[in-house]
C-alpha angles and dihedrals in degrees: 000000000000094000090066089062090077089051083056093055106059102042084056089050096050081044080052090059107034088062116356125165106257101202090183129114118257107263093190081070087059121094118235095262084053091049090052092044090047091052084048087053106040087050086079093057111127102236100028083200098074084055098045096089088052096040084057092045089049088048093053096040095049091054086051098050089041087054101053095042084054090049093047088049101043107016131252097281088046093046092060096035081066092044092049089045098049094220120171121319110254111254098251090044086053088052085048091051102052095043087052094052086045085064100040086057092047090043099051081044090051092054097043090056099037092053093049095052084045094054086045092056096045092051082051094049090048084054096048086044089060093040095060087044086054096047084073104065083047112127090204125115112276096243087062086041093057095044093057092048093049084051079050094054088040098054085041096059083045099063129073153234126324131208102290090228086066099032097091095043088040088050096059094042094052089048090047091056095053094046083054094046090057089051100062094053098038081115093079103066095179093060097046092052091054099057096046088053096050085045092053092049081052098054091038089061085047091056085043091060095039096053080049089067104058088074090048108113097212109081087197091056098044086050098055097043100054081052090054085055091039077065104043088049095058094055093048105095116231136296127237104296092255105057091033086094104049094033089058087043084051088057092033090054103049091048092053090057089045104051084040084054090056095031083058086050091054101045092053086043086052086050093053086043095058095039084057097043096057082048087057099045086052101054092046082061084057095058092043100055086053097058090051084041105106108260113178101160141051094248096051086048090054097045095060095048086062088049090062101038087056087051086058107051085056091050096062096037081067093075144234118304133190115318093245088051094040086058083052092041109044087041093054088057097047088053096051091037091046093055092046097056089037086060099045088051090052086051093059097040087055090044095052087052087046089045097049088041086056095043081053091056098056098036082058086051091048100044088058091047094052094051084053105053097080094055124123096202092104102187100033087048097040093053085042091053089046094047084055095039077063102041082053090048090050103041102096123265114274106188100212145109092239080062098049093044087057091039084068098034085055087040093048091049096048094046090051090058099040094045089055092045082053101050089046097058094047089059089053100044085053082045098045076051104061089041089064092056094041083054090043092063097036093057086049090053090044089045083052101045105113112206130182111184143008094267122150090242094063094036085057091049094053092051086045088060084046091048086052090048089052091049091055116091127246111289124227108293088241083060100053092109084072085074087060099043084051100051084045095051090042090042090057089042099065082040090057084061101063099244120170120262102258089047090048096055094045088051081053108052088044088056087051092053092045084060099053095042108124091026095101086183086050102054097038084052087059096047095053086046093053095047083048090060096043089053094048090046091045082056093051088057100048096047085050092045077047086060101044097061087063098053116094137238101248121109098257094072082047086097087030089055102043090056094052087053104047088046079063107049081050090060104041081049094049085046091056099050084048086056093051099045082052089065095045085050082060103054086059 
């Protein structure tokens, strides 16, 4: 029966580590500085065993937390490129470090320790082992002999653990021995009795115990406990042959309450486990959808961190779970977290390349602007600074100083050319001004110029008025018809004076030219319209020659034959005073 106590015990104890209750608090809630400090306070624990399982918990919690505090603040590529480098440790992980190593030493120390006390105690309880077998070849009397085995069980219980690869062996033997022992002095009846009833009122108290514990609130406690009179139970020698069964049922039976008491705990807490586990899963989802979910602004970017960090929050409000589901759990988050935050960071690298490409883009816009804003070809610059005015205005927005600062240097630029175009053609409009007034007077002294003949003198004096009109600068655009005033008035003048026709109409058409000098688009209109007239009159001459070649000889296409001629001496002689007037056109 008693033997079966150690059987109880360890399946209590794997029951123990398949779900234990973790009263501790959750260390993946604890910032880095916490987790180091954690690991500093758990090393003086007394028995640095009972903290290992949480110091590797904290150790891998604390990497997983440095290196996402490293990828959120340089970025996933840069991030390998230190850990490939093997640049310098980051200050935490140094502290981290330095507390671990702390707890290895203490712990190494522990064990040593702890083995060398355990090899001590098992070479004592071989001693007391051979003492009680030698208590039965004693000649004393057997009141001597009892109290020297009672010293033997005391020092037993007294004595600690051994190592756990001899405790079982250690354990029958011991228990042989005693039976054995009780055995030998089974002739004194008296004694015997005696110590089988001191050893029930022993193991009464322990059932006592034990029936106390099923009111105790903590089931840890109740638990350990129950494992600390297991024990006890174990080093108190037997009962009278006849109670040893119940009394042992008695024992068997309390414990079982009470383990089906913690078993019942366990399972509701499995159930709990598993409700918050799916809750966590879910939310996880949560967090995952949004990172797929299309994001092509800051804002939006923003918005949706909040949204995670709200998730979070939500997450861990849940609670802790087993240890087993918390791993699944707490890795599942990281994941998701980790490739959000993987994809946010992508967002903003490719943001920065998108936001230098498009700073690029407007200092190149500014640059041409500011080699143009010295430029004196008022109409070719000003379309080309308005063509750029709308290339800026297209280009897309880039929220930064480095853009604002471009922004001045383009507008600069483009105000320094407008403002002298401005200013120029201010000067001319008050200049075209003055030229309409000078012209003014000069077509009222024409207009009062009395001439009597077509002497040179007065022909002189006519082309000196047109000279003076040609000094005087352009007149406003809405006073062009002046020009025309003028050529009519100069044109009446030399008529005045009685010229031939031919004179008269070279006099003319220089008058004309002298009109349009200065008026490139003028002058280049004329010509076209010169050469147009040369080419219709050229194929004039050739269709008449053309005719000519079908008329006969006879006397009657004699006259025929005169008038196409002449039409085509007129023609070649109009084409040559349009050639001339061409290169007069020219000189202009």
């Amino acid at each position: 029966m008693e033997d079966e106590i150690e059987e109880i015990s360890t399946k209590e104890n794997i029951l123990n580590t398949i779900t234990g209750e973790d009263p501790e608090i959750d260390n993946n809630i604890l910032s880095m500085d916490e987790l180091v400090a954690r690991v500093s306070l758990l090393s003086k624990n007394h028995n640095p065993y009972s903290v290992s399982k949480e110091i590797e918990e904290i150790k891998s919690i604390f990497y997983t937390k440095l290196k996402t505090e490293k990828k959120e603040a340089l970025g996933t590529e840069e991030l390998e490129k230190e850990e490939k480098s093997k640049e310098k440790l980051h200050p935490l992980e140094v502290k981290f470090k330095n507390a671990f190593d702390i707890y290895r030493k203490i712990k190494s120390e522990f064990r040593k320790r702890k083995e060398k006390k355990e090899e001590e105690n098992l070479k004592i309880k071989r001693t007391i082992i051979e003492d009680i077998d030698a208590l039965v070849k004693e000649e004393e009397s057997i009141k001597i002999t009892f109290e020297k085995f009672r010293e033997l069980q005391a020092r037993w219980r007294e004595i600690g653990h051994v190592p756990i690869t001899e405790n079982n062996h250690l354990w029958q033997s011991y228990h042989h021995h005693v039976e054995l022992f009780y055995d030998f002095i089974k002739i004194n009846n008296d004694l015997r009795d005696l110590d089988f009833k001191r050893n029930l009122e022993e193991k009464n108290i322990i059932c006592a115990k034990a029936e106390a514990l099923l009111e105790e609130r903590s089931i840890n406690k109740a638990h350990n406990n129950l494992q600390e009179l297991h024990e006890h139970w174990k080093n108190v020698g037997p009962v009278e042959r006849t109670l040893r069964e119940p009394l042992w049922e008695r024992f068997q039976e309390i414990s079982k309450k009470i383990n089906k008491r913690r078993n019942d705990y366990f399972i509701e807490k499995k159930k709990e486990n598993s409700i918050k586990l799916d809750l966590k899963n879910i939310i996880a989802k949560e967090i995952e959808d949004i990172t797929f979910e299309e994001k092509t602004s800051h804002n939006q970017w923003q918005e949706a961190t909040t949204k995670c960090r709200e998730l979070e929050k939500k997450w861990k409000a849940l609670g802790k779970l087993s240890k087993e589901s918390n791993k699944i759990a707490w890795g599942k988050l990281r994941e998701v977290l980790n490739n959000f935050y993987s994809a946010k960071n992508n967002f903003y690298k490719q943001k920065k390349i998108q936001r230098t490409e498009i700073l690029n883009e407007k200092l190149a816009i500014c640059e041409k602007a500011e080699r143009l804003q010295d430029s004196t070809d008022w109409k070719k610059t000003g379309d080309n600074l308005i063509k750029l005015q709308e290339e800026w205005k297209n280009s897309e927005f880039s929220p930064s100083t480095q853009s604002n600062e471009i922004w001045i240097r383009f507008r600069k630029a483009c105000n320094i050319f407008f403002n002298n175009r401005k200013k120029y053609y201010k000067e001319i409009k008050k200049q075209e001004a003055e030229a309409y007034k000078e012209k003014k007077a000069l077509i009222k002294e024409l207009e009062g110029l009395k001439l009597s003949s077509k002497s040179k003198e007065n022909i002189k004096k006519i082309k000196a008025f047109n000279s003076r009109w040609d000094n005087i600068k352009q007149t406003p655009k809405d006073k062009k018809s002046i020009n025309t005033q003028f050529l009519n008035l100069l044109n009446s003048k030399f008529e005045e004076l009685g010229l031939d026709k031919e004179a008269l109409a070279t006099e003319k058409y220089k008058n004309k030219i002298s009109s349009l000098k200065g008026n490139s688009r003028a002058i280049n209109r004329e010509q076209e319209l010169l050469k147009k007239r040369i080419d219709n009159l050229e194929k004039v001459i050739a269709q008449y020659e053309n005719n000519i070649s079908f008329f006969g000889n006879g006397k009657a296409t004699m006259p025929l034959l005169d008038q196409t001629q002449k039409q085509i001496d007129n023609a070649k002689s109009d084409i040559k005073d349009l050639q001339q007037k061409i290169q007069m056109l020219n000189k202009a």
